[in-house]
N, C-alpha and C positions, 0 to 999 in steps of 0.2 A: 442432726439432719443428715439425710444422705451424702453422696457425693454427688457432683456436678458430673455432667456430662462435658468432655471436653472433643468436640469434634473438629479434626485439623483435617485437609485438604492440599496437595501442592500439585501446581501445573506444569507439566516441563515440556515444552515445546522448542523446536525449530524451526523457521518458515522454510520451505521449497522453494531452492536457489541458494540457498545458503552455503558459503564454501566449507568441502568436506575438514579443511585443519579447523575453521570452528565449532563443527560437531564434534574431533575428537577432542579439540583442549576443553569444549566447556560437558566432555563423558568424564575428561578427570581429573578437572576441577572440580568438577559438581555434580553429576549424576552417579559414579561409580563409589565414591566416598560418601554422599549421600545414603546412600542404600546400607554400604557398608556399614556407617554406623547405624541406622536403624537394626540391622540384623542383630548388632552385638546390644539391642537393649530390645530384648523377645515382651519386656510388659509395657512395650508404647506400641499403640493401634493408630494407623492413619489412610485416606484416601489417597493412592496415586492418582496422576492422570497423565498419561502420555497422548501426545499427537501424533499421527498419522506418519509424517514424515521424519518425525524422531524414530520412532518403531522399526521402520524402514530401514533406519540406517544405522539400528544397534541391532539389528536381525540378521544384517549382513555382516556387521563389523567388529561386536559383540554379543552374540547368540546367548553364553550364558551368563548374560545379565539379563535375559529376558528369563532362561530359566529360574536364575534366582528369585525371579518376581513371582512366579507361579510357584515356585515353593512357599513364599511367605505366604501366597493369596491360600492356596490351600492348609494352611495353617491358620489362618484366620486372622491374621497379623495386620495384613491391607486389605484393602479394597477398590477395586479397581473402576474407576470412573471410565464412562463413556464421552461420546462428544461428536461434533463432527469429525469424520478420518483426519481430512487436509485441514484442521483449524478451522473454518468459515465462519463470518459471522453468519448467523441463519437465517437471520430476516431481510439479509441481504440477497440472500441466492433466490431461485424460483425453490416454490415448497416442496417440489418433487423430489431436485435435489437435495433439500434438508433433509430431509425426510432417509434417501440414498446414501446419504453421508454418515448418518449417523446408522443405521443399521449395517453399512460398509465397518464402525467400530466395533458394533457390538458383534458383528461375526467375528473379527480377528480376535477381541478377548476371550471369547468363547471357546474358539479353536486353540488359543498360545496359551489362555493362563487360564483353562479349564472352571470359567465361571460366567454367569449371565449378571451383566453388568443390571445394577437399576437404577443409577444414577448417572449424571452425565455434569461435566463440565461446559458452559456457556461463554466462551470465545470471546473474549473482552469483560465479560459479564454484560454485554447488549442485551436489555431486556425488549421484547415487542409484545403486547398485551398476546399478540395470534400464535405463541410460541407453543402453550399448552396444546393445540392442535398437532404439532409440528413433531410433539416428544410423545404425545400418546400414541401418536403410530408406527412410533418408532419402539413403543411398549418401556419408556424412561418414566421412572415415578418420581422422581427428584432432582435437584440441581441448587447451586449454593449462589447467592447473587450479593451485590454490599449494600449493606446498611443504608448508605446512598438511596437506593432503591425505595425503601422503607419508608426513610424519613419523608421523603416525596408525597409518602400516600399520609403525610401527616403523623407518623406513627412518632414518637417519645425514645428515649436512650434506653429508657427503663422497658421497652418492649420489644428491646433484640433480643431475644434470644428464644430456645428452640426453633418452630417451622410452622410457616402458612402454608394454606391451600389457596391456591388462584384454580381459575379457569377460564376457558373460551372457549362459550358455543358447547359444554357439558362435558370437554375436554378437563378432566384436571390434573392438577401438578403441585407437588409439596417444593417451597420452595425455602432454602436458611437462610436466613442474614449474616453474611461476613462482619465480624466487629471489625470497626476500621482502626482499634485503638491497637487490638493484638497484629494488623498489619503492619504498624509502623515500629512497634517496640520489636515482633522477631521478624529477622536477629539483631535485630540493632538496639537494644539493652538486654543489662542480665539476667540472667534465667529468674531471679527470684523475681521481678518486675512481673514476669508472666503469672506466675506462679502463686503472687499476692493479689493480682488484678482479680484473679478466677477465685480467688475466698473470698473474696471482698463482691463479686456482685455473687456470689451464692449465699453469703451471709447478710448481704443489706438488701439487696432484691428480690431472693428469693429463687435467682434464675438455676432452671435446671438441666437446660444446656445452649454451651456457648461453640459458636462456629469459629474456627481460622481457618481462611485458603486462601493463597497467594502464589507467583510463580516460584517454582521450585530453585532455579538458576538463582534467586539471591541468597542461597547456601553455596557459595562459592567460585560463583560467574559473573555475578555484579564487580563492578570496581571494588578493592580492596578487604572483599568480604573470604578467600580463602585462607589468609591466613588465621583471619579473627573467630570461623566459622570452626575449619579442622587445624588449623595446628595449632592456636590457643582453646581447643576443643568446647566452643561456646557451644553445639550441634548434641555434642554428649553430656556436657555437663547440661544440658537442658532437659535431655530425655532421662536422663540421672534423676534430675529432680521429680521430672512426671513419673516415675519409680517409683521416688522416695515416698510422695503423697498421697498415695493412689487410696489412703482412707477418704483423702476429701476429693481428690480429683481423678478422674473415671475417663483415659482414654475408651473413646466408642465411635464405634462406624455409625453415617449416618444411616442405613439401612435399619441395621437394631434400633438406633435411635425411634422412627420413624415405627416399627413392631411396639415400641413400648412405651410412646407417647401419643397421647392426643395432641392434634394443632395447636398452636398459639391462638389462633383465628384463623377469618377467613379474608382475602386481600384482595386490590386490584392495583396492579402495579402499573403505572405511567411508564412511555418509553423513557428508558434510562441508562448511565451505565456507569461506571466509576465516576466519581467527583473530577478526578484530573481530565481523564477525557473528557468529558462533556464541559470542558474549558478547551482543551486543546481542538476539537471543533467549532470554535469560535473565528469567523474573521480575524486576522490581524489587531484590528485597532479595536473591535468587542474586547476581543481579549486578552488586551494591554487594561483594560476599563475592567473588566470583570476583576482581573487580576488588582488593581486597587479599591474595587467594591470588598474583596472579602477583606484586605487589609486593611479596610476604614471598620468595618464591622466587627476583626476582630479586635484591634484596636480598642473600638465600643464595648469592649466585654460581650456582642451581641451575637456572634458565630453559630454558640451551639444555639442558642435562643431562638433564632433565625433560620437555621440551615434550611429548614423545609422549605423554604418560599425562597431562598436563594439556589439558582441552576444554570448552567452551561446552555450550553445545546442539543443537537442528537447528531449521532455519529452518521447519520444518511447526510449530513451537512459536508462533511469529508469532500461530498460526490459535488458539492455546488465549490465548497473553495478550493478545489482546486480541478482543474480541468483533465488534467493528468489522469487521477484517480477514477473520475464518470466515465473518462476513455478506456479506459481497464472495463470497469463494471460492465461498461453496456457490450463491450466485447466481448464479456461471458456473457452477455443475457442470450447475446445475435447468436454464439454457438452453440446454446443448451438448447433457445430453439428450432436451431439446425436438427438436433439429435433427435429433437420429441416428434420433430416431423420425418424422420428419416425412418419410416414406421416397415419398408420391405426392407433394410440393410440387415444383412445378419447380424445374427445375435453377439457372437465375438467381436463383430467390430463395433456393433454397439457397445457392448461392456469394455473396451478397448479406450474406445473414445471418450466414455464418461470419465471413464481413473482419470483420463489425461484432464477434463474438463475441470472435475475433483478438484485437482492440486492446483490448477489457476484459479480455485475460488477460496486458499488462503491468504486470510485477510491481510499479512503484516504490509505489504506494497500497497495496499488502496488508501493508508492513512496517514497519517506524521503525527506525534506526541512527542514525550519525549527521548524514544527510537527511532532510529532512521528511519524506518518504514518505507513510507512513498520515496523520501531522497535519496533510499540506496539504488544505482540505476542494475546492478543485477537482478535484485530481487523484482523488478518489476518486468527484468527481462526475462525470468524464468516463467513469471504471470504468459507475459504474451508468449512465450516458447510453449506450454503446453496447451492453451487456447488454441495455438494454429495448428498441432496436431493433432488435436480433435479434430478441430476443421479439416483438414487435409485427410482424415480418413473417412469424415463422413459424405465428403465432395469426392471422393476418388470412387467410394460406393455408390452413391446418387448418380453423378455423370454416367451416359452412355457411353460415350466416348472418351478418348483418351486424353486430346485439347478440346478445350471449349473456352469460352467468353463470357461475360456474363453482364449486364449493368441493371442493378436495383434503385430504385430510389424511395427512402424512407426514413422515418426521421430514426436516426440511431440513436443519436445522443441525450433524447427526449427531451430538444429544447424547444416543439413547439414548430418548428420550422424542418423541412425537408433536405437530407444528405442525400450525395449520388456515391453510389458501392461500385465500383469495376472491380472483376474479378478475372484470374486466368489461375490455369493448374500453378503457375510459378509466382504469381503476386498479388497482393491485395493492393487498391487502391482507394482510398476514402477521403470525399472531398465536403466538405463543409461552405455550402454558396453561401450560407447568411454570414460567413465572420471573412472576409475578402476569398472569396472563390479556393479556400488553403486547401491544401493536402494533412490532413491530421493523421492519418494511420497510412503506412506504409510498410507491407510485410515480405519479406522473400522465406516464400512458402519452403523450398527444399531447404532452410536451414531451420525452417521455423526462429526466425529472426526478424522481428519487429525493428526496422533502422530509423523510424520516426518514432521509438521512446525516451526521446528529452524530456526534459523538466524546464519550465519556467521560473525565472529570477525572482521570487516576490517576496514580500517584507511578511516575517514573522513577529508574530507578537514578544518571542524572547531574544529579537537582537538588539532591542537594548541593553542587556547584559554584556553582551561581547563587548560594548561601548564603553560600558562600566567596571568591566573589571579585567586586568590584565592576564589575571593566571590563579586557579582555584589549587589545593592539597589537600591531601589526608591524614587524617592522625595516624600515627604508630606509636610502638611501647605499649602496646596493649587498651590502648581506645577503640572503643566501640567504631565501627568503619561508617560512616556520613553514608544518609540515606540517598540514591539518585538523583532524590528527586531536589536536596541541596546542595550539589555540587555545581561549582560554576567551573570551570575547564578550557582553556582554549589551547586547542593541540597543535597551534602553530600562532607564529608572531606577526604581530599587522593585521589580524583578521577583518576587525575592522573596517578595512581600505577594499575589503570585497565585496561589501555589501551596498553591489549594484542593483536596480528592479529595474527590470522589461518594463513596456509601457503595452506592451501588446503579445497573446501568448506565441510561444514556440513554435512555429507549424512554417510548413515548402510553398511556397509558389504565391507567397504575402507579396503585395507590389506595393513599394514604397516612390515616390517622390521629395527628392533632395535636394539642397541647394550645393554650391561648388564647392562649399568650404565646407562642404561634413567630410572630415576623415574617417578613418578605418578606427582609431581609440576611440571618436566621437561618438561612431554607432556601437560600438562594442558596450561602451559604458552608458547608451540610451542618453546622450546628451546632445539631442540635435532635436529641430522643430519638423514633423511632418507636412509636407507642402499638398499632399491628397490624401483626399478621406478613402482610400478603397484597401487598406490593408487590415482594417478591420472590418470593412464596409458589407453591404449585403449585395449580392451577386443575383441575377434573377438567371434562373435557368431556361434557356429557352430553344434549346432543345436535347433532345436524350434518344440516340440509336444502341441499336441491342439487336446486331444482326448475326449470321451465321458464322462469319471469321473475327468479327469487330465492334469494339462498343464503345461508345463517345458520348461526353457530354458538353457542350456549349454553353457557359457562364458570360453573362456581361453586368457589367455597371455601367450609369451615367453619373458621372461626382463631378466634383471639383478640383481643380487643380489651383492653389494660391500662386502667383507667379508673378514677379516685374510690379506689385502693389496689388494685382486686379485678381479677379475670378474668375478661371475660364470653365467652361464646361468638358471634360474629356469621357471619353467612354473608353473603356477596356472589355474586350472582348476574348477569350479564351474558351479554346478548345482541348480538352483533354482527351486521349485514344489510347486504346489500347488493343491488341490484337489476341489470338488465341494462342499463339505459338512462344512468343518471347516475351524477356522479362522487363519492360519496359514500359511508360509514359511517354508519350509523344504531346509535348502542350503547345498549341499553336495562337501566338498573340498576333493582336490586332487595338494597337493604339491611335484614336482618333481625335482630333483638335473639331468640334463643335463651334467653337465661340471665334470671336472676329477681329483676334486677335493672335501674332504668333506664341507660341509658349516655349521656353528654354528651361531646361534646367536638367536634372540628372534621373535618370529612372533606375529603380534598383529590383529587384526579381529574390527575395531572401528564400533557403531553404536551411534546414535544420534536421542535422542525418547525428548519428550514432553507431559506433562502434563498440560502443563501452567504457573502453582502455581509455584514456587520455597521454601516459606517459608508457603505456606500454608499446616497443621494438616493434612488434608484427603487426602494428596497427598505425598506418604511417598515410601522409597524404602523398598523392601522386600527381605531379605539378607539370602541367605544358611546359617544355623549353628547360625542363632541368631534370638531372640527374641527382638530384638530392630528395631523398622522403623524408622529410620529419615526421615524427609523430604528433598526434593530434592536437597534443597541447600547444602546437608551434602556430604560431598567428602572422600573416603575412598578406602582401598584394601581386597578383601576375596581371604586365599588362597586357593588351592585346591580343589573347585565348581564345581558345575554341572549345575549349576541353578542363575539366579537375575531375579528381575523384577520391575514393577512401580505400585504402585496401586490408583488408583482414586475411592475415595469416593464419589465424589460428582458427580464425572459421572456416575460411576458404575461399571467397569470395570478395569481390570490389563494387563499389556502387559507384557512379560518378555522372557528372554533367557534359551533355555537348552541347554548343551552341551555333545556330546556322551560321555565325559571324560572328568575327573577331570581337570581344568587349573585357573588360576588365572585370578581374573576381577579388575579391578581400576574403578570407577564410580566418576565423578565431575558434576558439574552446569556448562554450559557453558553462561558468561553474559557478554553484549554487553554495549558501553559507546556512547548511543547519548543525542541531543541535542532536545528540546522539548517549546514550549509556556513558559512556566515556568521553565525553564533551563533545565543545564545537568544533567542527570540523569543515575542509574547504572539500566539493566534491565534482568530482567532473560528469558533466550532463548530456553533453554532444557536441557539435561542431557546426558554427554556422558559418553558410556561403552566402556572399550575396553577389549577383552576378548584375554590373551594372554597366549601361551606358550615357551617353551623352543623349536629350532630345531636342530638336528643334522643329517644330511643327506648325505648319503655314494654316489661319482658316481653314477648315475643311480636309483637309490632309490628315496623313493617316502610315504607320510605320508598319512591317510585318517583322515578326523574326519568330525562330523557331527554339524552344529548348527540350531536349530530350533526357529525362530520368531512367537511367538504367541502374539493374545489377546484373554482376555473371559470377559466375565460379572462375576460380584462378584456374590458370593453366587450361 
C-alpha cells in the first residue's frame, strides 16, 4: 500500500497588547529554534501560519527569520497559511471586515514570502456554517478545523481523515479534520507514539491522509516544554523519524493533498469549535456540571460512543457571560460602522483607521479559557486603545469643526433596551439607564485610553481547583512535560482567601443604599445587604438635549428604599452633561423621599476607574488633605472631601472626582482570581471609589448635590 499522507499545520500567534519581552522570549524559545530545526530536516513538509501581529513584530525585530521563511516557502518545504491579519474570529466581526482581514494576509504573504496563499488558518477553529462565503471572496480554498467539528455532524473516528467540501449559498470550501489524538500526543509523547498511530490507521483503516495543526508555541513556550522539545531534542528526533519512514509516511502540503484527492464527502458543519472551548463558554455552574457529565460518561466507558450528542456551547456565548467582553465587541461593531459610513473621508484615513480597527478585532481579550485572555487588563486595553483610534480619526474627519458634542441614544449593547452615547473631541461617555442609570464606558480620546476597562469579580467553573489543591509540578529527568491542559498551579499562597464575587457588575455612577455598619472591608468583600433596588435598577430617560455647546441626558427611577423595617418609595434623579470644550461629566442628583415617612441611612455613589498598574510607582492615588500617594493597590477611607483622583505617570494624565460638598470616600483595588498557561494567578482590575454620605430625608423632601467626572493631562 502507498504511503499515507501526513499533513501537519502549526499556528503561531501573539495578541496585540502583548508585552514586547514576551514576543522576544517566546522568538527564542520557540519560534527561532523552531524553524531552525525544521530547516536542518529539508525531507519534513509542513504548513506555517503566522498572525498579523507576530509578523509585525519579527519584520521589525527579526527580518531574517522572515527571510528564512520565504526561502523554505520557495523550496517548497512550507506552506504558508492565510487567516485573518489581526487573529479575529470571523464570524464575530461584520463580513466586510472578514473578508478585509483576510485578503489584508493574503497580500502581505504574497508580497514577504513570494506565494498565493490558498489556505487559511481559522482563529480558534470557530466554525459558522456562513464562513464559506466569507473565504471565497477572499479566493481561500481550504482551511483545517477539529474532529470536534465532525463528530457533531454525526461522522465516526473511522472518518477523519483526508477533506470535506461544505458550502454556503454555492460558496464552497474544503475543509480537514484535525485528529485530536495526534493533538495531545505531539509533543507530549515520543516520536514513535506518532509514528505507529499513523501505520496503524493507514493499515487498519485504510486512511489516506491524516491532519495535525495546533499552536506552534507548544514547541517551546508552553510550561516546561523547551527543554523536553530542543534540548532533549524530542522536535528532531521527531522529524528524524518522519525521514526515517517516509516509505510508509508522506509529509504533504495540504494544497497537493487537495490537487490529488478527491473529498472524503460532502458536510455541513454546525457551529462549533474545539471541545475545551465550547466548555469554557459555559456559565459557571453549566460548566462545573458539564465538566462532571464527561467524567461520568467516561467513567461509563461511553465518551467516544457518545461524543456526538455531547457539546459545550458556542463561543458568541463569551459575549452573554461576561459583560466585559459584549462591551469590547459591540465597541468594534459602533466603530466599523462609523467607518462604513464615513463614505466622503479620505481614502488614507480610511485605510488608516481600519488597520487600527483590524487589530481591536483580535480575539484573545473577548474571551477566557484556559489563557488569560479577557482577565489580562492590558490586552483588553490595547482592544480599546485602537478602537478609539479609529474613532478619533474617523470623528476628526466627519466633524466640521474642531470641538463639537454629540448625544446619541441607541441600543449599543444589544440588550433589547436603549443606551445614551455623549461624545466630545476629548471623551466618550456611555451610560446604560436599564442596569442603574451607570456609566459602562468611559474613554479619554487623546490617550486612546478606556479608564472604565475593569473586570468584574465572578465565580469560575475552575475555582474549585484552587480549593482543592495547594500547589501543581512538573516532571524532569527526561519526562515528557504535562499537557496545559493538566496542570493545576497556584502562583501564590492563600489564593483561595480571594475568591470574592460582586453581586452587581463593575460600572461609575451605581447608587447604592447602606446601612451604618457596612464598612469599607464589608463592601469591598460584597458582604453587606442592599437597602435599594436602583444600582442595578432600570432608569427611564426622560430626557436627552443635543445642542450646539452641550449634551445631556436626564435619567430617573422610582424604587425602594428598605429603611427602619418599612418601604419607602425614593426617586433618584440624575442628570448627566457634558460640554464641547472639556474633558468632563458633570452628574447632577436629585434624591427624593416620596413616602410618609422619614428615611435614614447611608447613600453611596460607586465608580470604578482603571489605570492598569495596581502596584506600579507612577500610578498612585491622589488624596485631599494628604501628601502621600500610594499606589493603587493601597485601600483606604478620607473623611470629609471634596476631591480624589488617580494619576498616571506614565500616560500622562489623572482622572478624579469632585464633589459639591464635603462626604466621605473609601477607595480599594478590585482583583480578580483566574486561571492562565502557567496557573492561577491573582490580577489587578481597577480601583473602586465609593463616594458616600449620610441621608436623612423628611416626607416629601428632597437633597441635591453635584459630582463631577473629570480627566486632564499632567502638567
Amino acid at each position: 500500500m502507498s504511503a499515507i499522507d501526513f499533513m501537519m499545520g502549526t499556528h503561531n500567534h501573539q495578541p496585540v497588547g502583548n508585552f514586547g519581552h514576551v514576543f522576544e522570549e517566546t522568538y527564542e524559545k520557540c519560534y527561532k529554534p523552531q524553524l531552525n530545526v525544521l530547516n536542518d530536516h529539508p525531507g519534513v513538509r509542513l504548513a506555517l501560519h503566522y498572525t498579523g501581529p507576530l509578523l509585525e513584530w519579527i519584520e521589525k525585530n527579526h527580518p531574517e527569520y522572515i527571510d528564512m521563511i520565504a526561502k523554505m516557502a520557495e523550496r517548497g518545504q512550507v506552506e504558508i497559511l492565510s487567516g485573518g491579519f489581526y487573529e479575529p474570529i470571523l464570524s464575530a466581526i461584520p463580513e466586510d471586515d472578514a473578508v478585509g482581514q483576510i485578503v489584508m494576509m493574503n497580500d502581505y504573504i504574497k508580497k514577504r514570502f513570494g506565494v498565493t496563499p490558498a489556505g487559511m488558518w481559522t482563529a480558534e477553529r470557530i466554525w459558522d456554517p456562513a464562513l464559506p462565503k466569507i473565504t471565497a471572496q477572499a479566493g481561500i480554498k481550504f482551511t483545517l478545523l477539529d474532529d470536534t467539528h465532525f463528530y457533531y455532524t454525526g461522522l465516526e473516528s473511522k472518518n477523519m481523515f483526508g477533506y470535506y467540501m461544505t458550502e454556503k449559498h454555492g460558496s464552497t470550501l474544503a475543509v480537514f479534520p484535525i485528529d485530536k489524538n495526534l493533538r495531545y500526543t505531539i509533543p507530549f509523547r515520543e516520536p514513535n507514539e506518532t509514528i505507529d498511530y499513523l501505520k496503524r490507521v493507514k493499515d487498519d483503516l485504510s486512511a489516506q491522509g491524516v491532519t495535525y495543526g495546533d499552536d506552534g508555541e507548544k514547541f517551546g513556550s508552553w510550561p516546561d516544554t523547551y527543554k523536553w522539545v530542543y534540548e532533549e531534542k524530542w522536535l528532531h528526533n521527531f522529524y528524524s523519524a518522519l525521514e526515517e519512514n517516509q516509505d510508509s509516511i508522506r509529509t504533504t502540503h495540504f494544497s497537493e493533498y487537495l490537487d490529488r484527492h478527491k473529498p472524503t464527502g460532502r458536510i455541513y458543519i454546525p457551529m462549533a469549535s474545539y471541545e475545551e472551548m465550547m466548555a469554557w463558554t459555559l456559565p459557571a455552574e453549566s460548566g462545573e456540571l458539564f465538566e462532571r457529565v464527561i467524567h461520568t460518561i467516561s467513567d461509563m466507558g461511553k465518551k467516544d460512543e457518545w461524543k456526538p450528542f455531547i457539546r459545550g456551547g458556542l463561543w458568541d456565548n463569551f459575549l452573554a457571560k461576561y459583560d466585559e467582553s459584549n462591551r469590547i465587541h459591540k465597541k468594534m461593531l459602533y466603530v466599523s460602522k462609523k467607518i462604513a459610513k464615513a463614505q466622503k473621508t479620505p481614502k488614507k484615513a480610511i485605510e488608516t483607521a481600519k488597520r487600527h480597527l483590524y487589530q481591536g478585532q483580535c480575539n484573545c481579550a473577548y474571551w477566557h479559557g484556559l489563557f488569560g485572555g479577557l482577565y489580562l487588563n492590558y490586552l483588553r486595553h490595547a482592544l480599546y486603545g485602537c478602537l478609539i483610534e479609529a474613532e478619533k480619526i474617523i470623528d476628526n474627519a466627519t466633524h466640521k469643526t474642531k470641538t463639537w458634542v454629540t448625544a446619541e441614544r441607541i441600543d449599543f449593547d444589544m440588550d433589547g433596551d436603549d443606551d445614551v452615547l455623549l461624545e466630545n473631541k476629548n471623551i466618550n461617555a456611555y451610560f446604560d439607564p436599564d442596569y442603574g442609570g451607570s456609566l459602562f464606558e468611559f474613554d479619554y480620546r487623546p490617550a486612546a485610553f478606556s479608564l472604565s476597562n475593569t473586570l468584574t469579580r465572578r465565580k469560575e467553573a475552575y475555582h474549585h481547583k484552587i480549593r482543592e489543591h495547594a500547589s501543581g509540578g512538573s516532571g524532569d529527568g527526561g519526562d515528557p512535560p504535562a499537557s496545559i491542559h493538566d496542570i493545576v498551579k497556584l502562583k501564590e499562597k492563600n489564593l483561595a482567601d480571594w475568591l470574592q464575587y460582586d453581586k452587581t457588575l463593575r460600572r461609575s455612577f451605581q447608587d447604592h443604599f447602606l446601612s451604618d455598619d457596612v464598612t469599607l472591608e464589608l463592601f469591598h468583600k460584597q458582604e453587606f445587604n442592599e437597602l435599594g433596588d436602583f444600582v442595578d435598577g432600570a432608569y427611564e430617560i426622560t430626557e436627552l438635549k443635543n445642542g450646539k455647546g452641550k449634551a445631556s441626558v436626564t435619567l430617573s427611577r422610582r424604587g425602594l428604599l428598605h429603611s427602619g423595617g418599612g418601604h419607602h418609595p425614593v426617586t433618584i434623579t440624575k442628570t448627566f452633561s457634558m460640554d464641547k470644550k472639556t474633558s468632563q461629566v458633570n452628574a447632577e442628583y436629585e434624591v427624593t423621599n416620596y413616602g410618609a415617612e422619614r428615611v435614614e441611612c447611608v447613600m453611596g455613589v460607586e465608580f470604578n476607574l482603571t489605570l492598569l498598574a495596581g502596584d506600579a510607582k507612577d500610578r498612585v492615588w491622589i488624596l485631599e488633605g494628604s501628601e502621600k500617594q500610594p499606589v493603587l493597590l493601597d485601600s483606604g477611607e478620607s473623611k470629609n472631601v471634596q476631591a480624589i483622583g488617580m494619576r498616571d505617570g506614565w500616560a500622562g494624565f489623572e482622572v478624579g472626582l469632585a464633589l459639591s460638598e464635603p462626604m466621605d470616600i473609601w477607595h480599594f483595588p478590585v482583583e480578580t482570581v483566574s486561571q492562565s498557561e502557567s496557573g492561577f494567578e491573582r490580577t489587578y482590575q481597577g480601583s473602586c471609589i465609593l463616594v458616600k454620605r449620610k441621608i436623612s430625608l423628611a416626607p416629601s423632601s428632597s437633597i441635591l448635590f453635584n459630582i463631577t467626572l473629570s480627566v486632564k493631562a499632567n502638567g
